[in-house]
C-alpha positions in Angstrom: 55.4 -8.9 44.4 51.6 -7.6 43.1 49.4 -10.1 41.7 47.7 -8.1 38.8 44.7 -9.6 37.3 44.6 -10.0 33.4 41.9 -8.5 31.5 41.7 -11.2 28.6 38.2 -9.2 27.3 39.6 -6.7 25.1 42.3 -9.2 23.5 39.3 -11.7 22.3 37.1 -8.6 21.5 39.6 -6.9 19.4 40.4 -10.5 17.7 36.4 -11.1 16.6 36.5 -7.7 15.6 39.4 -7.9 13.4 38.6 -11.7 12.0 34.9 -10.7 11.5 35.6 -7.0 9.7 38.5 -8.0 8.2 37.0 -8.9 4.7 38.1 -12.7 4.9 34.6 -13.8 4.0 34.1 -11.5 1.2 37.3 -12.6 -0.1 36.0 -16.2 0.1 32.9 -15.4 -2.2 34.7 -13.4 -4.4 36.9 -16.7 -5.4 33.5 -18.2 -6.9 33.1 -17.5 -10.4 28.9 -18.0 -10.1 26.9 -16.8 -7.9 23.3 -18.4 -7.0 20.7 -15.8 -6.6 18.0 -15.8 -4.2 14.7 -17.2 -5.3 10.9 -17.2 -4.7 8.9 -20.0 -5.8 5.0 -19.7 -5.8 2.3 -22.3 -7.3 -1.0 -21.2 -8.3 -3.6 -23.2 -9.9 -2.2 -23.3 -13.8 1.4 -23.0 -13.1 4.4 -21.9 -11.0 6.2 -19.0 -10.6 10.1 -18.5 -10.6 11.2 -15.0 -9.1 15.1 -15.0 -9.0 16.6 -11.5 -7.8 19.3 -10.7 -10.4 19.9 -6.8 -10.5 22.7 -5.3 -13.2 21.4 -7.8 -16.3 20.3 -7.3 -19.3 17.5 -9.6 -20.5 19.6 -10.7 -22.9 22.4 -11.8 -20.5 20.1 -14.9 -19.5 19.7 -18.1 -20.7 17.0 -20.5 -19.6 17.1 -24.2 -20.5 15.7 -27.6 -19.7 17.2 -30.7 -20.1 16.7 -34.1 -18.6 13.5 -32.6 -16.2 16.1 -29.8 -15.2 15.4 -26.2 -15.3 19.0 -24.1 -15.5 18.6 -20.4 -15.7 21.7 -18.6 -16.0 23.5 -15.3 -16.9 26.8 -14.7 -17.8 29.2 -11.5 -17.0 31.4 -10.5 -19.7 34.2 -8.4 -19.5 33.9 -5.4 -21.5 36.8 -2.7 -21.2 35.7 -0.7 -24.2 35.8 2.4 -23.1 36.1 1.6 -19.5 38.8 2.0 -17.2 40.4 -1.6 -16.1 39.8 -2.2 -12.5 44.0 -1.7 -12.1 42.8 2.1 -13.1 40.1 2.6 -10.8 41.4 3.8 -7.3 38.7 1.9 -5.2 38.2 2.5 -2.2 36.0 0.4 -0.5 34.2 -2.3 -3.2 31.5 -4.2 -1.6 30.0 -5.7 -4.8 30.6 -6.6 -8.1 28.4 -8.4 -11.0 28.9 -12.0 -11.1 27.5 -14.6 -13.7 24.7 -16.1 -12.0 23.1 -19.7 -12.1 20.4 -21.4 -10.9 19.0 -25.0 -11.2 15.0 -26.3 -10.5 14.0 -30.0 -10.9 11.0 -30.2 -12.8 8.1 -32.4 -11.6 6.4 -34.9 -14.6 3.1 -32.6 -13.8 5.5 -29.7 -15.8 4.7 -28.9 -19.9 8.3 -27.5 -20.5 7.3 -26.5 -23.8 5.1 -23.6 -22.5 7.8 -22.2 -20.3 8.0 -18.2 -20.5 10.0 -15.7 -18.9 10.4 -11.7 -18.2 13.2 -9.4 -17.0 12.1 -6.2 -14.7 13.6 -4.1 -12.4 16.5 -6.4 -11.6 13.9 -9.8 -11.2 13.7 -12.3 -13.4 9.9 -13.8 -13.6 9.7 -17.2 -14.7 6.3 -18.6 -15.1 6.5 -22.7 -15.3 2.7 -23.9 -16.7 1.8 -27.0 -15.5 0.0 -29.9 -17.9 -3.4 -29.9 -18.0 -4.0 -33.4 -16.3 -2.4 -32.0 -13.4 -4.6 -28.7 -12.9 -8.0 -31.0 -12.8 -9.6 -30.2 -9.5 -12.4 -31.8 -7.6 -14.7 -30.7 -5.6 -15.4 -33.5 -2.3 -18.6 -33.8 -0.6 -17.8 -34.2 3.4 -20.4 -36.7 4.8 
C-alpha cells in the first residue's frame, strides 16, 4: 500500500475562487430596490455641505425634503421602454451596473434654518448646501490669560 499525501490547497482555492467570482454578492444588491449613495459632509462657518455621488440622474429625478428635523434626498428610476430595447432584447454579456433609485437620510441639528436649504446637480454629484441659523454662526474671539 502507498500512503499518498492530499493536497487539500487547490480544493479550498478553487472554492473561494468560485464563491467570491461567482456574482452571489452582486446578486444580493441587485434584490434592493434603493440604493444609498456615498456621501461627503463638510461644515464651514455659515452652513454645511451635502455631496452625494449620484451619476446617470437628471436634476429633475431628485427630490429633497424635510420633515420632522429629517433631511430625505431621493431619486427615483423609472422605467422607460420607449424606444428602447427591453432588457429580454439585449444580449448582455457581462452587466456590472445598472441605475437604481437612490435615497438618503440626514438628521438635522436645531442650529439648522431648513427654510434656506438649496441644492445643485453636476457632473453626477449632487451639492447640497444646509445654512445654518444665524444664532449658531456667532463666534467669539477668547482671550488666553
Amino acid at each position: 500500500m502507498l500512503v499518498v499525501k492530499k493536497d487539500f490547497q487547490p480544493v479550498i482555492s478553487d472554492f473561494m475562487n468560485h464563491f467570491f467570482n461567482n456574482d452571489y454578492f452582486n446578486h444580493l444588491e441587485e434584490d434592493f430596490k434603493v440604493a444609498h449613495p456615498k456621501a461627503n459632509i463638510v461644515e464651514l462657518d455659515k452652513e454645511f455641505s451635502i455631496e452625494l455621488v449620484a451619476p446617470g440622474f437628471d436634476k429633475n429625478d431628485f427630490s429633497i425634503e424635510v420633515e420632522d428635523d429629517r433631511l430625505r434626498i431621493s431619486a427615483k428610476v423609472e422605467n422607460q421602454t420607449e424606444d428602447k430595447k427591453t432588457e429580454e432584447e439585449i444580449n448582455y454579456l457581462r452587466r456590472e451596473y445598472q441605475l437604481q433609485s437612490v435615497e438618503r437620510n440626514f438628521k438635522l441639528s436645531h442650529k439648522i434654518d431648513s427654510s434656506k436649504i438649496s441644492a445643485s446637480y453636476q457632473n453626477g454629484i449632487l451639492k447640497v448646501q444646509v445654512p445654518k441659523k444665524e444664532e449658531a454662526i456667532i463666534k467669539r474671539s477668547i482671550a488666553i490669560q
